[in-house]
LUMDODREN-839164 format. One record per atom (N, C-alpha, C): residue in one letter; x, z, y. Coordinates in steps of 0.02 Angstrom, whole numbers, plus 50000, padded with zeros to 5 digits. Layout:
AXZY/...
end
This chain:
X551345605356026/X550915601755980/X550475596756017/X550175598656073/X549745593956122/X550045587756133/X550715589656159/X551285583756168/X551375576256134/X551445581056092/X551365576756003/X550885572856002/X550055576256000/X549555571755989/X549535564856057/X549725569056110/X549685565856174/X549935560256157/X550745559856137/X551185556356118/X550645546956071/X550755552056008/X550485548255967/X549605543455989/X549335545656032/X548805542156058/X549255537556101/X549285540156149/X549735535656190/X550245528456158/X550435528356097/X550775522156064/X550335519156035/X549635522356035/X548965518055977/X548875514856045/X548575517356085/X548405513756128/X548865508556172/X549295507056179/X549795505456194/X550055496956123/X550055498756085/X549815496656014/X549195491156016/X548885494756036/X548125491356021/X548175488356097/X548245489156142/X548295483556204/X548735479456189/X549345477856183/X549985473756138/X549545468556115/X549035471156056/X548785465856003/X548085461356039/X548125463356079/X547625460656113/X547655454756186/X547355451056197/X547495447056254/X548365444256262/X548545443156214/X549325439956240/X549315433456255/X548885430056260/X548955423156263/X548075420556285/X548225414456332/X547525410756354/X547545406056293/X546705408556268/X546625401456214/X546155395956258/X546535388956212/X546105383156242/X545915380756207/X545675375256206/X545265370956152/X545405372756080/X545235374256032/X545175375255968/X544825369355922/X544915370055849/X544625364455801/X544535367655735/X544185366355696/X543875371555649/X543615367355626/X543365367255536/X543045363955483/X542765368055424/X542235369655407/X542065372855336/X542065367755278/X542385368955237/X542105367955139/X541925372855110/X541325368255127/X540775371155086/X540885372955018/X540705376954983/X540665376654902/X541495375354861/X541805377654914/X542625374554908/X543165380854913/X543505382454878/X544235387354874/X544685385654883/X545135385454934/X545825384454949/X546195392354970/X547025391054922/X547475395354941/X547645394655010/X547495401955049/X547925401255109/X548535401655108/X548895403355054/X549715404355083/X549815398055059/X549465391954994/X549915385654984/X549915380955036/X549355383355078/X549105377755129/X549655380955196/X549595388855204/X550215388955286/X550945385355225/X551085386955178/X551815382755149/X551845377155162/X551265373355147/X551405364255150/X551395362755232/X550955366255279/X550955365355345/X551545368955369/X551835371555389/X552875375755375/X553105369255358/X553115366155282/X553495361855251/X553345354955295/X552685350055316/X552795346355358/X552965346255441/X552935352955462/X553105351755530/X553935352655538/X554305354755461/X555015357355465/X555145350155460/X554665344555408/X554985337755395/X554775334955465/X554615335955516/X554595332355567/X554925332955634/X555395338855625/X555995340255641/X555915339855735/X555375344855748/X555105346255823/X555635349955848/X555745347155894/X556395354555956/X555995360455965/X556195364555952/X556085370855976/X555485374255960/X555295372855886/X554685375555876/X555075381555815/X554665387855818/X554735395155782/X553985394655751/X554075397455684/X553535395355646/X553515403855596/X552725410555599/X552875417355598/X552235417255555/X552105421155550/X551325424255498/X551165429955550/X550395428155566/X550415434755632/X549635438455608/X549505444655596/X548845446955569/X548605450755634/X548065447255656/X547475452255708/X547045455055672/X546615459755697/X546245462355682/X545785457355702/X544995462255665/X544475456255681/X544145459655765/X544105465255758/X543765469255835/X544135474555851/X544175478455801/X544875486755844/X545475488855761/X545785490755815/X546345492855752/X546225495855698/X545675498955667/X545465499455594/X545085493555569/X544715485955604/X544385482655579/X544775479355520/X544345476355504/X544515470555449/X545235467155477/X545865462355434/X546275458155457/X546285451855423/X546375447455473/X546495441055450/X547345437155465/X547865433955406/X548335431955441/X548255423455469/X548745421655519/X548905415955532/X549475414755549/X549565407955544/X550215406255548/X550305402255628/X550865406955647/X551015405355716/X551525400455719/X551435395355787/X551815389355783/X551935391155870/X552585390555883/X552865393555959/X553235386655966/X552955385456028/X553495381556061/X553535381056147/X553845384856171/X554225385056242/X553525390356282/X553095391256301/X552445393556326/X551915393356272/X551895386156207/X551255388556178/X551355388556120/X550625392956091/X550925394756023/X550145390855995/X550155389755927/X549725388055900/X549645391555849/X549075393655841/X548685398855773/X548245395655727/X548625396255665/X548105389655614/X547965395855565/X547215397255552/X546855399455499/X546495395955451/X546615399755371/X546365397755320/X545845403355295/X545375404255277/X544985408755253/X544465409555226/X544285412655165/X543695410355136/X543105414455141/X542715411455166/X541835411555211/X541425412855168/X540965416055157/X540365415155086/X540785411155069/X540265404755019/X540235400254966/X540905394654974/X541295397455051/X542005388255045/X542375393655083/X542755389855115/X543435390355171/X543305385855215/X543645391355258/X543665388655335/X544295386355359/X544325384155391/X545205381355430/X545025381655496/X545585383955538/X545335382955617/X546005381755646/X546315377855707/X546925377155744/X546665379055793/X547205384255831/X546985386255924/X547505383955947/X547455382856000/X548085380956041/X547925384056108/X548515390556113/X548505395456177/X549135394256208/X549205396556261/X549595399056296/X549555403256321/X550455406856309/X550785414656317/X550645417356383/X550325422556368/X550035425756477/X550655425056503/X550455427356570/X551105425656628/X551445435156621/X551855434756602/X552545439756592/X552855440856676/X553505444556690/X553775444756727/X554005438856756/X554225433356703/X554575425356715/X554085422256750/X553645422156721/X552795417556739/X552345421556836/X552695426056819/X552445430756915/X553005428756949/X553585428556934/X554135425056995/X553895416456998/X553745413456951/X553565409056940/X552945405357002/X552575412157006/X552105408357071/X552275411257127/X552875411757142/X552985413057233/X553245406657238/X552965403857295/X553165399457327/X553725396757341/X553875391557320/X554625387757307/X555055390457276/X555045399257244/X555645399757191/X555145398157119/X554555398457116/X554285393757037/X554385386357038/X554475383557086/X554635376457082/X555385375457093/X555765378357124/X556535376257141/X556775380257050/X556335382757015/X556835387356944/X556495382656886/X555935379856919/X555405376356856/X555015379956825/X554885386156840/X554395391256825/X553585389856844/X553445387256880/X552835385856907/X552475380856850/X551915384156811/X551695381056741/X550985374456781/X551095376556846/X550405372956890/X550645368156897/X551055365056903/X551395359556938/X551965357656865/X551915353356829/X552075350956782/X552385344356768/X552885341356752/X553075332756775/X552875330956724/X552635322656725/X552515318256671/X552755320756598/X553455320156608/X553885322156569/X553625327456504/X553555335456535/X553455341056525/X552605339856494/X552155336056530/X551355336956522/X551275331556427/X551735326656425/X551955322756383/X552215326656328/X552735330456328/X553045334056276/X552545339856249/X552115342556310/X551775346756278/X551185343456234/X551035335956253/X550535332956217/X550495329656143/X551405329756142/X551705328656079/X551685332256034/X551915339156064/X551575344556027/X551065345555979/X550765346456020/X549945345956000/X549755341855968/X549845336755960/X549645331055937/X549895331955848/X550745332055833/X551035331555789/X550835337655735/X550775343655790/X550445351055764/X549925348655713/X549385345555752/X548665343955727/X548575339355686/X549105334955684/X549325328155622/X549415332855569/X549825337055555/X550215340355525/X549515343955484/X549255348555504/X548615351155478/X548365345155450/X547985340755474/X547665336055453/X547815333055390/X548555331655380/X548785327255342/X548795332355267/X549085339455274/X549045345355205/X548145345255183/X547775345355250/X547325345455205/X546905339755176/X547085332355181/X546975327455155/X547415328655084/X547895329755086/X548515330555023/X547855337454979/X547715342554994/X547395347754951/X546655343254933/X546415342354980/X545615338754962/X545875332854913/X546165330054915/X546315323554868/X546555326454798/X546975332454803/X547355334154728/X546805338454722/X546065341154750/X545345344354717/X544995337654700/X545035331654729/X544505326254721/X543775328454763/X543915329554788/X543235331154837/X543295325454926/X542725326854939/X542715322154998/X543285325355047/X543635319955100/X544175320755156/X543565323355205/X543955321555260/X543805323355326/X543605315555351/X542975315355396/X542765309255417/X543465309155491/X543295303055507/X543875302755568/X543525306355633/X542815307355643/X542625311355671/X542905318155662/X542785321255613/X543105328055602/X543815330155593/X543915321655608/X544955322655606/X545055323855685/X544745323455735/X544775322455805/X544905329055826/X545435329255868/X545625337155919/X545235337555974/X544985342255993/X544675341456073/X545085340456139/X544945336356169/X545335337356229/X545315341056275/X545785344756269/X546245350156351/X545775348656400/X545375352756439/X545305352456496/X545345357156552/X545165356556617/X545435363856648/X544875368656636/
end
């Protein structure tokens, strides 16, 4: 019987480390409406529906629910956007009196691939080495990001316009920039 309980702790915990820390977050972007109700599932559909019409290589698009602090807290879902190392997490959710929206843009911790990755000359002779990056690669990932954050931007100009309520100033359309 000990076994058992042993057992069963051992997969919570195990479980609950899993859901935790999988990814470095970086710069993030976030907006409240005020006094404002939006559906989260019409808004992850139309953001799904324009990044499928923009026909990105290699992006996987999931619904992922964290907890808010430990595995009985509160949950919130988001919709995960994967492409090659990063994933992007866009939340919709409603705050007191409006909704919130937020985009993160992380990248996936270093795995077994990502530790061979920093020995010396086999992360660069395999292309594993995420430190050392070509034009090319620093470009595509900026495309990314970029089209990701168009993409948000543009559903929620489309919802604020079919409520008639004020857009987003071009200030508050702005992503932050990446830094180290």
């Amino acid at each position: 019987m000990i076994f058992v309980l042993l057992f069963i702790l051992a997969v919570c915990i195990l479980l609950y480390i899993r859901s935790r820390n999988r990814f470095i977050s970086k710069k993030g972007w976030n907006h409240y409406y005020d006094g404002q109700a939006f559906s989260a599932e019409d808004f992850y559909k139309k953001v799904a529906h324009g990044l499928n019409e923009r026909k990105m290589p290699g992006i996987e698009m999931t619904r992922e629910t964290f907890a808010q602090t430990h595995i009985a807290s509160n949950r919130r879902e988001y919709l995960r956007i994967t492409r090659n190392e990063f994933q992007y997490f866009i939340c919709m959710a409603a705050f007191g009196t409006g909704t919130f929206v937020s985009s993160w843009q992380c990248e996936k911790r270093i795995g077994i691939i990502g530790m061979i990755g920093t020995i010396p000359f086999v992360g660069k002779m395999f292309g594993l080495d995420r430190s050392d990056k070509s034009f090319y690669q620093l470009d595509t990932d900026s495309m990314y990001r970029a089209a990701v954050h168009a993409t948000v931007i543009e559903v929620l100009e489309c919802i604020t316009e079919e409520k008639g309520i004020r857009g987003l100033t071009e200030l508050e359309k702005q992503l932050p920039a990446l830094g180290k």
